[in-house]
Backbone as ProteinMPNN parsed JSONL, in Angstrom:
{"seq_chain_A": "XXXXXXXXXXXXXXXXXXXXXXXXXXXXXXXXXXXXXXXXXXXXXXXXXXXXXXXXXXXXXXXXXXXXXXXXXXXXXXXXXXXXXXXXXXXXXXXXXXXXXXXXXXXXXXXXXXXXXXXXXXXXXXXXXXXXXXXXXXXXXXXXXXXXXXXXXXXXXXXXXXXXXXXXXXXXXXX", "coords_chain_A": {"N_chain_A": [[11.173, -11.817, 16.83], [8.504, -12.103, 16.412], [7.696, -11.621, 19.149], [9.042, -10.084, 21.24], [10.018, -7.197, 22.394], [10.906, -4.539, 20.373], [12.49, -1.463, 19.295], [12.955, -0.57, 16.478], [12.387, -1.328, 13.376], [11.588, -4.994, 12.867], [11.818, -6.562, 10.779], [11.806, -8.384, 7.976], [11.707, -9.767, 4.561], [12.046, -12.382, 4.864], [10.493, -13.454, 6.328], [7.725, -13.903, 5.889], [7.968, -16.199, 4.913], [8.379, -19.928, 3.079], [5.379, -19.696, 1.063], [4.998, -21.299, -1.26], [5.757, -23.871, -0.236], [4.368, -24.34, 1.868], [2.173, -24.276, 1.476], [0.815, -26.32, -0.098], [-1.088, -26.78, -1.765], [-3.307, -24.883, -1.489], [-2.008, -22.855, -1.897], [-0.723, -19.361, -3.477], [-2.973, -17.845, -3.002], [-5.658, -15.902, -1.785], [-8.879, -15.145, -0.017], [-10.418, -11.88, -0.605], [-12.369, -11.003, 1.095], [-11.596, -12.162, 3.378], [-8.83, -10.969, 3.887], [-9.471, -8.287, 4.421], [-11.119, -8.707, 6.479], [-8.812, -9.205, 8.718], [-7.292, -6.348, 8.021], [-9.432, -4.618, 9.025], [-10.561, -5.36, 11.219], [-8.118, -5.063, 12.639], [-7.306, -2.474, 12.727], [-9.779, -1.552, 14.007], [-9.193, -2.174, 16.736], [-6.502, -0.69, 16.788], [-7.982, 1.699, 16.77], [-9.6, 1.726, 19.11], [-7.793, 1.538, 21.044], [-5.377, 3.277, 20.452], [-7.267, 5.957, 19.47], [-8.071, 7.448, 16.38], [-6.948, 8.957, 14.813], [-4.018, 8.517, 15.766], [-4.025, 5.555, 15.122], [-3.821, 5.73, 12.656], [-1.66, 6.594, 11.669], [-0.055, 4.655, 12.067], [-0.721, 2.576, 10.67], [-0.083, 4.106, 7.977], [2.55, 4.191, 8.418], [2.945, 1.173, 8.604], [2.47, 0.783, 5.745], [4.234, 1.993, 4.485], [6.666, 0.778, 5.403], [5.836, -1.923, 3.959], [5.626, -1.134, 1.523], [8.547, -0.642, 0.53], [9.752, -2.859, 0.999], [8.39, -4.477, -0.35], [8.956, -2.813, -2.997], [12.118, -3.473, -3.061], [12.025, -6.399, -3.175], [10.067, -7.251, -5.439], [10.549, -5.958, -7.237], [12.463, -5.146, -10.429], [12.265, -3.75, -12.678], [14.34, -1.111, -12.626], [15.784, 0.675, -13.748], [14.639, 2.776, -15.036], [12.185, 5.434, -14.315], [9.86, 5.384, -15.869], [9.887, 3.005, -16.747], [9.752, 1.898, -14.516], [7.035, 2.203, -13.471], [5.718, 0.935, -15.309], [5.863, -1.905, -14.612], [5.454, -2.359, -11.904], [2.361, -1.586, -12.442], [1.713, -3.98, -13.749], [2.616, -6.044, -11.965], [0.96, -5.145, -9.448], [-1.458, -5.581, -11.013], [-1.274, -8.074, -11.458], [-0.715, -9.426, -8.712], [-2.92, -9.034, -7.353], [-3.857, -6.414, -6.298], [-4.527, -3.874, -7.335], [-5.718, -1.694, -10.07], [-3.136, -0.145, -11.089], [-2.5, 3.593, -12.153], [-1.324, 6.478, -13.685], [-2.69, 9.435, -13.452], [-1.809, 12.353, -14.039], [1.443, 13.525, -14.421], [4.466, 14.793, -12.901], [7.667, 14.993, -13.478], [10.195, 16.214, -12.931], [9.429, 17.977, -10.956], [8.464, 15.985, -9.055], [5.696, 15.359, -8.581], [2.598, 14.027, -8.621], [-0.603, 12.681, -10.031], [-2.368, 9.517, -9.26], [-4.137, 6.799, -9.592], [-5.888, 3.778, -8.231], [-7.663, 1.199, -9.27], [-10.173, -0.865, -8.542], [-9.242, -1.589, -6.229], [-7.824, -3.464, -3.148], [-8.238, -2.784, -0.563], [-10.576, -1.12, -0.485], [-12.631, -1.253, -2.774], [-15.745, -2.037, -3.497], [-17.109, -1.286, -0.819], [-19.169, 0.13, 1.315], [-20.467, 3.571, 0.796], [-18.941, 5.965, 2.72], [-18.549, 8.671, 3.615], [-15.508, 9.461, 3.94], [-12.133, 8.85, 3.067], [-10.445, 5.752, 3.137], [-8.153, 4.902, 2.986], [-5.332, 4.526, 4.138], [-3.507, 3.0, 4.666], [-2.722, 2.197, 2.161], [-1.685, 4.811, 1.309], [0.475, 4.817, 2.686], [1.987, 2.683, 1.693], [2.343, 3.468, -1.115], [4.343, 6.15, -0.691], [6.127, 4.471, 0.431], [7.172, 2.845, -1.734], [7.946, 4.554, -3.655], [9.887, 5.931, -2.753], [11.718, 3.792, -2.108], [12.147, 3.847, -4.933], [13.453, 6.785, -5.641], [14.505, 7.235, -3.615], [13.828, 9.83, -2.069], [11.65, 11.205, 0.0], [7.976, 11.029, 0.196], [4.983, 12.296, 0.324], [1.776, 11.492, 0.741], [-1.227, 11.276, -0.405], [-4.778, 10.411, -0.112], [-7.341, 11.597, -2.093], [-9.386, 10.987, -3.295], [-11.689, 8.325, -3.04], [-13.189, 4.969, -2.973], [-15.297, 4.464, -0.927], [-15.467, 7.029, -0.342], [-17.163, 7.829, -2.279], [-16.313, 7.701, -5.086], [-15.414, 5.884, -8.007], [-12.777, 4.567, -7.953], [-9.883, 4.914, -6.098], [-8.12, 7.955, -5.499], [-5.075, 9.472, -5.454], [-3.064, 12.054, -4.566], [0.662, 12.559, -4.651], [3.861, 14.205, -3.513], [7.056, 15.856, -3.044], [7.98, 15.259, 0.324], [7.776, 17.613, 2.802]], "CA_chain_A": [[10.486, -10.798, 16.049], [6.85, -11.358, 16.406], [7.102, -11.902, 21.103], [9.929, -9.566, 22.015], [9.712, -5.283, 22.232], [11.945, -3.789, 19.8], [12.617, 0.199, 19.183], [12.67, -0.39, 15.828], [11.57, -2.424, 12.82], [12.722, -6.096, 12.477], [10.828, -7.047, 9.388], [12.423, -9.319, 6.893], [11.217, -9.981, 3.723], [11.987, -13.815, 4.425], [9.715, -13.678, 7.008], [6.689, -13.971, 4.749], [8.105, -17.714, 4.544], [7.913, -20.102, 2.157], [4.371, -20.341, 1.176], [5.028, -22.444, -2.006], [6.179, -25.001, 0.23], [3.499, -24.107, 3.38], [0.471, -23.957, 1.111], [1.063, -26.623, -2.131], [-2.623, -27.164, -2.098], [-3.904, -23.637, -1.928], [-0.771, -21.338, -3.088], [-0.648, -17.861, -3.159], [-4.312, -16.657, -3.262], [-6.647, -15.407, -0.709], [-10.051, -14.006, -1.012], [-10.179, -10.447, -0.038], [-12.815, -10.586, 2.569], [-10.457, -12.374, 4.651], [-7.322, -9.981, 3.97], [-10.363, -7.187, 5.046], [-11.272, -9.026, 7.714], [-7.722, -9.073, 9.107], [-7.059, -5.469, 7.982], [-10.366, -3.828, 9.465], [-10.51, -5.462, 12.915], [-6.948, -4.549, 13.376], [-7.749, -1.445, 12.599], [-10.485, -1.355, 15.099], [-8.932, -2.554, 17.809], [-6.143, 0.399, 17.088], [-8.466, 3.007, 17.143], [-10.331, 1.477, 20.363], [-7.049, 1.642, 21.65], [-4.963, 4.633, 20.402], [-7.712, 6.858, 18.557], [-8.372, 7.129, 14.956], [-5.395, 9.658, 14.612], [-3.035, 7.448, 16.005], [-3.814, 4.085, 14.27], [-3.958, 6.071, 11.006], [-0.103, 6.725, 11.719], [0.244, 3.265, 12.265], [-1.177, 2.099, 8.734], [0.646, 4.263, 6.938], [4.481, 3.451, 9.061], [3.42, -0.107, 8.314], [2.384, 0.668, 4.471], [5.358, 2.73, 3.958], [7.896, -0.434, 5.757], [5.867, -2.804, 3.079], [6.279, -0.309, -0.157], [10.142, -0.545, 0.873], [9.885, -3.991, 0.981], [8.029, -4.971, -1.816], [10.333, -2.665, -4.503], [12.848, -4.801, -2.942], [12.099, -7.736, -3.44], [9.567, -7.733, -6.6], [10.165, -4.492, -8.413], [13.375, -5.461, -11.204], [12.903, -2.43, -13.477], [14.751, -0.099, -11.641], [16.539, 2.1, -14.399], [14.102, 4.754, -15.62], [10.907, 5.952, -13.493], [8.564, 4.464, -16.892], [10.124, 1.252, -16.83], [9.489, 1.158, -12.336], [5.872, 1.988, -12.963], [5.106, -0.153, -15.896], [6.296, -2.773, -14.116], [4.531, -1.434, -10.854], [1.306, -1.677, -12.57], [2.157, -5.466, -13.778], [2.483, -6.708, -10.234], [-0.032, -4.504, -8.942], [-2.392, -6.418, -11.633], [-0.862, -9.644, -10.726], [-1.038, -9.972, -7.047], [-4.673, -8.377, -7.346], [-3.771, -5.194, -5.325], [-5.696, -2.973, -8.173], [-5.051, -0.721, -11.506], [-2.513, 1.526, -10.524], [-2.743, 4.683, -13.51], [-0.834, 7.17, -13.579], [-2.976, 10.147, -14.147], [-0.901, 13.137, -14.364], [2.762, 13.57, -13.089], [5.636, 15.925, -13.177], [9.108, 13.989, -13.262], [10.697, 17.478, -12.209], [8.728, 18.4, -9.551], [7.962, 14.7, -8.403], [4.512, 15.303, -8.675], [2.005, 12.86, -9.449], [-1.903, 11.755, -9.339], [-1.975, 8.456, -9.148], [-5.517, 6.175, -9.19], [-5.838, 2.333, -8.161], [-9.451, 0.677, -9.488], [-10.248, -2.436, -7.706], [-8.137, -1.455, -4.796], [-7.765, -4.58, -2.223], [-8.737, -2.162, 0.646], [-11.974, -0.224, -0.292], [-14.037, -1.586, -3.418], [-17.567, -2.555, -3.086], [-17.873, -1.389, 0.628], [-20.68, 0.907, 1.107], [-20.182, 5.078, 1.223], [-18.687, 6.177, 4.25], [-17.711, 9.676, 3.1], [-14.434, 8.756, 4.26], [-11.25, 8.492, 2.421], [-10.108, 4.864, 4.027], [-7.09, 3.667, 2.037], [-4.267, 4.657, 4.277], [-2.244, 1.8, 4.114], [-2.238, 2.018, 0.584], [-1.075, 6.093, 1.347], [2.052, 4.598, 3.127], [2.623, 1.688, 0.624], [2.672, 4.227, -2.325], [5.218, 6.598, -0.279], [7.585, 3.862, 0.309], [7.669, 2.477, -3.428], [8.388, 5.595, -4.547], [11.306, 6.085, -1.684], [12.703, 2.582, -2.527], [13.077, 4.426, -6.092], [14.157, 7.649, -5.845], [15.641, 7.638, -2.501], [13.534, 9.968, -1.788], [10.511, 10.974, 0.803], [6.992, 11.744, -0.28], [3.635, 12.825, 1.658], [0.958, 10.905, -0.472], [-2.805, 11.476, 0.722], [-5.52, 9.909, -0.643], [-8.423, 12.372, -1.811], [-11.047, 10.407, -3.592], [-11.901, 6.93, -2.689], [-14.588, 4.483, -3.182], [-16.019, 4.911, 0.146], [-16.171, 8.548, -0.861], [-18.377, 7.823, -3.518], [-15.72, 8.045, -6.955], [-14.86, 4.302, -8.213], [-11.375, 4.581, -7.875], [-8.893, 5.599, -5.332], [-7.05, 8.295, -6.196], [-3.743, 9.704, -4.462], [-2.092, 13.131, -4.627], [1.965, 12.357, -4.3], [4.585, 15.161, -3.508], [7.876, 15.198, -2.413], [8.063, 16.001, 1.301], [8.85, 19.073, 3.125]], "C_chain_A": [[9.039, -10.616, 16.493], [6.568, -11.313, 18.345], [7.542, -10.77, 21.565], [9.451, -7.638, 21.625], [11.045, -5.431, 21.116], [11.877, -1.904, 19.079], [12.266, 0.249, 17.494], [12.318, -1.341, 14.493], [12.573, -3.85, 12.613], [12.338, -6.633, 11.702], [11.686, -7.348, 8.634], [11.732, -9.783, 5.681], [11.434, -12.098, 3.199], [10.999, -14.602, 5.754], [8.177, -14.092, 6.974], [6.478, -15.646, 4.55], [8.273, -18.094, 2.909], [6.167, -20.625, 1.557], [4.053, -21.395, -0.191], [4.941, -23.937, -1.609], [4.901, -25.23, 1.424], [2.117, -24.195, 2.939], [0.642, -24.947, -0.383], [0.043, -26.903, -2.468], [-3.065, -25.557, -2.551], [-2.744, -22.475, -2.226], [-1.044, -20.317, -2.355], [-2.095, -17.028, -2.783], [-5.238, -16.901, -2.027], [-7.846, -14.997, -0.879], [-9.943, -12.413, -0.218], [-10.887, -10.324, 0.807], [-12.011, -11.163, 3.526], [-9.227, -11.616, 4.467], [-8.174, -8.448, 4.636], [-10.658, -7.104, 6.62], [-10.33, -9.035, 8.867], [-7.436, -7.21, 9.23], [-8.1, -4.432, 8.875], [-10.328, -3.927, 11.209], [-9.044, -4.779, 13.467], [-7.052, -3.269, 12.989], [-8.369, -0.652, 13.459], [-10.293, -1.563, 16.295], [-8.03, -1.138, 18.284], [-6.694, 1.437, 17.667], [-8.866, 2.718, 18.135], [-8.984, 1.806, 21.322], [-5.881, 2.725, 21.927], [-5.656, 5.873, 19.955], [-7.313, 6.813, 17.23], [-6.736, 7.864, 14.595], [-4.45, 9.073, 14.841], [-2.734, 6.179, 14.962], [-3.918, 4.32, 12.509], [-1.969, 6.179, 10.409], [0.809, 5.391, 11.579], [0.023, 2.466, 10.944], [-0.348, 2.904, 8.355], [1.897, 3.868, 7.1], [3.559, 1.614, 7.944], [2.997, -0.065, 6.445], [3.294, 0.957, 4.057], [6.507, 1.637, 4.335], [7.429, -1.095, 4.58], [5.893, -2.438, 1.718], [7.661, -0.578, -0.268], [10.407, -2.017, 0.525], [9.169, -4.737, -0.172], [8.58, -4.845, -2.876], [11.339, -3.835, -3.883], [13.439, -5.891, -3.567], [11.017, -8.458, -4.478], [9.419, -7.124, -7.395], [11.6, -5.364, -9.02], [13.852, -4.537, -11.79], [13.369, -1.474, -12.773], [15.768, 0.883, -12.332], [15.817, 2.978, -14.612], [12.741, 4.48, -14.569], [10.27, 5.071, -14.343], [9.29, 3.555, -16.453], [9.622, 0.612, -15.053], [8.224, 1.129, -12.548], [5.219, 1.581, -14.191], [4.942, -0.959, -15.486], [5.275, -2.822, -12.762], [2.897, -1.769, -11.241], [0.596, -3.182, -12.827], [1.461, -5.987, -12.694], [1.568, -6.116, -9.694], [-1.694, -5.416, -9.596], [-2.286, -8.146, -11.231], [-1.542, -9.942, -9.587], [-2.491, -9.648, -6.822], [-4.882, -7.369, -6.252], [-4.863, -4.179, -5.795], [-5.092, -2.992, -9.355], [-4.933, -0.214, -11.067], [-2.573, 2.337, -12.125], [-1.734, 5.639, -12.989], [-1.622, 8.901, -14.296], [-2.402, 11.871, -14.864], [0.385, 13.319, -13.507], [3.598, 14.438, -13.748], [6.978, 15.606, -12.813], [10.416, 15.259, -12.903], [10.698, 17.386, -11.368], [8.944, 17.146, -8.322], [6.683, 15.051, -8.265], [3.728, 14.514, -9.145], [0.709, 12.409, -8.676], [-1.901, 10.792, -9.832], [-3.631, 7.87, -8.712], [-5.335, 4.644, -9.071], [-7.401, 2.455, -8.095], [-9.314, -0.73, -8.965], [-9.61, -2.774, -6.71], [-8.521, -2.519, -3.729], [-8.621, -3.675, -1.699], [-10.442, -1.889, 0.769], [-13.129, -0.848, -1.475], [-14.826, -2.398, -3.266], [-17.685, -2.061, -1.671], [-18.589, 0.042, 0.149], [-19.847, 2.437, 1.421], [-20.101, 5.449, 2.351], [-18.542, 7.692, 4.558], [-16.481, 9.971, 3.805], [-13.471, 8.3, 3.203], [-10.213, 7.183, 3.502], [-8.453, 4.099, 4.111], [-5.465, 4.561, 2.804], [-2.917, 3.88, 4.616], [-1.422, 2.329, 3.256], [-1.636, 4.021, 0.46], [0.525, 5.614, 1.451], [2.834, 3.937, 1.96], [3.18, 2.136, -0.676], [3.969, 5.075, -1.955], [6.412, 5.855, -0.44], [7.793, 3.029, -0.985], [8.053, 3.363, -3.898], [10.182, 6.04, -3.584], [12.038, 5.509, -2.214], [13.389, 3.396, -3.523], [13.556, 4.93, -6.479], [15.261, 7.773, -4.605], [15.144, 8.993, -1.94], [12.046, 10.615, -0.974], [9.217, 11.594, 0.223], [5.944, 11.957, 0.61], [3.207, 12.448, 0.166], [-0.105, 10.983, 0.561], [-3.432, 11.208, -0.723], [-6.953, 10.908, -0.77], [-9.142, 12.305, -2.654], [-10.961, 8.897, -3.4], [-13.134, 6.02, -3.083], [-15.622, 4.575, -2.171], [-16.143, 6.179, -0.261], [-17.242, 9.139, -1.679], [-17.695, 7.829, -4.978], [-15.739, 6.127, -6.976], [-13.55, 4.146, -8.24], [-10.825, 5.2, -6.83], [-7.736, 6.298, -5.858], [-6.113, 9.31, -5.014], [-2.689, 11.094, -5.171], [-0.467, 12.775, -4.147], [3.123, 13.95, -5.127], [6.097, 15.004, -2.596], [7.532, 15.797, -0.49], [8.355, 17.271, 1.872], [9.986, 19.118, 4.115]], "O_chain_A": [[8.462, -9.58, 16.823], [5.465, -11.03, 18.814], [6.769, -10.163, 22.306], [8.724, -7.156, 20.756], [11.925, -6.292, 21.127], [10.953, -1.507, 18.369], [11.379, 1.026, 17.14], [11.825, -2.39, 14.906], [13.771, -3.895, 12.332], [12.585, -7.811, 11.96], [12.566, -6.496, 8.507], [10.801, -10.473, 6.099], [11.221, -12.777, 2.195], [10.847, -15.792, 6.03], [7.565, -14.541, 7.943], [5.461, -16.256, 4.218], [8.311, -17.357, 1.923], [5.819, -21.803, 1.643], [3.082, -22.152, -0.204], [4.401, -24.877, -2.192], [4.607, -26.377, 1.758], [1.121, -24.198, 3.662], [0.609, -24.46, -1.513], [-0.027, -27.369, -3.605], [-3.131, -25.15, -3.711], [-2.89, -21.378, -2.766], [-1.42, -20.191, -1.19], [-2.2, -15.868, -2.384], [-5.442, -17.975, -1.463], [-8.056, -14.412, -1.942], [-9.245, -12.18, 0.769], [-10.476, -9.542, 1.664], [-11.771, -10.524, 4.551], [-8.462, -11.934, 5.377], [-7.514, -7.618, 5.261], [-10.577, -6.249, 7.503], [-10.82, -8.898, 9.988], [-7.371, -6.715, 10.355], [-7.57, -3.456, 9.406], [-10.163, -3.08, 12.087], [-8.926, -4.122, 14.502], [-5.831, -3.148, 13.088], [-8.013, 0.478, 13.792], [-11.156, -1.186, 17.088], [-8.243, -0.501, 19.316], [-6.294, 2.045, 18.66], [-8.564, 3.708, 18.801], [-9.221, 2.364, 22.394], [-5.463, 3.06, 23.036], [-4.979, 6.901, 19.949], [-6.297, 6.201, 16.898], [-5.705, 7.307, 14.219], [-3.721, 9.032, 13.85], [-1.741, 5.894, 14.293], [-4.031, 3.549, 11.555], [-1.357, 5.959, 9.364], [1.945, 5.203, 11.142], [0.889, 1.768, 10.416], [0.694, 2.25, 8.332], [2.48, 3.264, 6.2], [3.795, 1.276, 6.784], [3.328, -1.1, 5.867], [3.602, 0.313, 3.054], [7.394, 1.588, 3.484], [8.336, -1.123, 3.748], [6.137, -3.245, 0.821], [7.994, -0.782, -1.435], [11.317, -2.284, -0.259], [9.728, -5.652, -0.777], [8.847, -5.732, -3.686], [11.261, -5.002, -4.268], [14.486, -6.238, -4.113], [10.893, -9.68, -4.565], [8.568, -7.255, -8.274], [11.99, -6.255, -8.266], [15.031, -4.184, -11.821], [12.484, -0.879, -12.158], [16.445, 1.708, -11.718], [16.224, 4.122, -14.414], [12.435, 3.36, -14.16], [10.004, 3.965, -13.873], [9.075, 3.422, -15.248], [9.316, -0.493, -14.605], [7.71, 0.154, -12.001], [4.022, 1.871, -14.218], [3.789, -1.351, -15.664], [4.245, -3.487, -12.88], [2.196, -2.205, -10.328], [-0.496, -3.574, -12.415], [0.281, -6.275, -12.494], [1.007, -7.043, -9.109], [-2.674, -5.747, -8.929], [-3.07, -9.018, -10.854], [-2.616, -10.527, -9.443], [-3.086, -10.224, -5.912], [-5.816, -7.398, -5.451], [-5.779, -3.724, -5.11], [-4.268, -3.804, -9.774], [-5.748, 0.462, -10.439], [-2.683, 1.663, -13.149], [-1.348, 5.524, -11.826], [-1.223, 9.426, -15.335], [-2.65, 12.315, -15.985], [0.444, 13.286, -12.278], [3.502, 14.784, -14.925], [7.384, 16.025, -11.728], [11.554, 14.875, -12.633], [11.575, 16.87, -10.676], [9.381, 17.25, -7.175], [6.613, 14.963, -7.039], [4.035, 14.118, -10.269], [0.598, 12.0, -7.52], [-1.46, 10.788, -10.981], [-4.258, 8.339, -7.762], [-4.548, 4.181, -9.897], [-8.15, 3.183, -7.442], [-8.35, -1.49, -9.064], [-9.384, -3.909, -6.291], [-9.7, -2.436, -3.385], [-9.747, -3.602, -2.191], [-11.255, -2.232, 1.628], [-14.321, -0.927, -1.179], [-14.574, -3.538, -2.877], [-18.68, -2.596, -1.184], [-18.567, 0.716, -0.881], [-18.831, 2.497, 2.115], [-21.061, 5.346, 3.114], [-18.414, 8.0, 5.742], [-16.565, 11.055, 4.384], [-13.856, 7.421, 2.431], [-9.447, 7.548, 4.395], [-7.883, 3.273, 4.824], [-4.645, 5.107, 2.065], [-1.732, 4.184, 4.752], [-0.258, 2.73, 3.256], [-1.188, 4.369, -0.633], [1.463, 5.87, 0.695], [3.862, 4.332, 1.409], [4.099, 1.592, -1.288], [4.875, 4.897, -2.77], [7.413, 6.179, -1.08], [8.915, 2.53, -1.069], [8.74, 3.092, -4.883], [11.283, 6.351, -4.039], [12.983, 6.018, -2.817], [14.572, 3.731, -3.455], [14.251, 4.611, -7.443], [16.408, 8.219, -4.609], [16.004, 9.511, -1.228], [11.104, 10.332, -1.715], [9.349, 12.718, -0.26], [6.175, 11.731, 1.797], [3.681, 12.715, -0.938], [-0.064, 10.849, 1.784], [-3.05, 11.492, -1.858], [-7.65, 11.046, 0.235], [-9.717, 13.325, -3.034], [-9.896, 8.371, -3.724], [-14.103, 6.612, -3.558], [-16.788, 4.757, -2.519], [-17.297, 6.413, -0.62], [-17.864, 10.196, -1.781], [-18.411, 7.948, -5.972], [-16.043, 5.369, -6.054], [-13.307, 3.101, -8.843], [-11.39, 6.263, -6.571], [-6.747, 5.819, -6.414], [-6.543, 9.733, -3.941], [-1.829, 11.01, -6.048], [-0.438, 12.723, -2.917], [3.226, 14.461, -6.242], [6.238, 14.207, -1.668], [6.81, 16.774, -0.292], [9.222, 17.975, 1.356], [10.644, 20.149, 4.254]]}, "name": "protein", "num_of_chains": 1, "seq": "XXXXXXXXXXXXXXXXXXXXXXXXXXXXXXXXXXXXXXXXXXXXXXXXXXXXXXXXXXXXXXXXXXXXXXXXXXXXXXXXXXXXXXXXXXXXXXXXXXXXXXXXXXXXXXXXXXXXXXXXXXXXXXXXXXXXXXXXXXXXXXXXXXXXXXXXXXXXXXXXXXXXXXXXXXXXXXX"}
């Protein structure tokens, strides 16, 4: 998985390990400048290497493989939409990803703005005017995939780098 080429993804959700067993001193928790520090340089290396356009494609594929993979394997509620993103907001509070909200949505349409406060990615860094959080574009796409089955275009158009305190996320279905 992690030496060899492959066409397409070989990602396992038991690949993660066990870190109960790999970490019984320090566990599950991280501080976030090192999950930044990880996320930014690789970041920077992309763009040094494919352009910003490129490695933006690249964050969201790999946000949208780990949305897929996260319902998976830590979403449960999976009968009604409320019950996925109560739940959703739970774990989202848990793992210390953010506050996901739900600020207005249209269970018709599939429409839905959508804000995370304390977002891993972007709070406290300085104004960039720059919407940065495209990970967290992909990651939202493929949680919502996992649940309906199907595809959305989610763009992020206020951020904390932008200057709002929250990241917030326009979600639609695809075209």
């Amino acid at each position: 998985m992690f030496k060899e080429d492959h066409e397409k993804s070989a990602f396992e959700w038991t690949m993660l390990g066990r870190v109960d067993i790999g970490r019984p001193n320090l566990g599950f928790k991280t501080d976030v400048v090192v999950y930044r520090l990880m996320q930014f340089t690789l970041r920077d290396v992309l763009i040094t290497r494919f352009g910003a356009k490129e490695a933006d494609a690249i964050f969201y594929a790999a946000g949208e493989s780990a949305g897929k993979h996260f319902y998976e394997n830590l979403i449960t509620k999976r009968s009604s939409f409320g019950d996925f993103v109560a739940e959703l907001q739970d774990v989202f509070k848990e793992r210390g990803i953010g506050i996901l909200r739900i600020e207005k949505g249209d269970l018709d349409k599939l429409t839905f703005t959508l804000t995370v406060a304390e977002d891993l990615d972007c709070s406290g860094l300085p104004a960039c005017d720059e919407q940065i959080c495209t990970y967290d574009e992909g990651f939202i796409s493929g949680l919502l995939f996992a649940h309906t089955g199907k595809r959305f275009h989610v763009k992020e158009v206020d951020c904390w780098c932008s200057g709002d305190r929250v990241c917030r996320f326009d979600v639609k279905p695809a075209s």
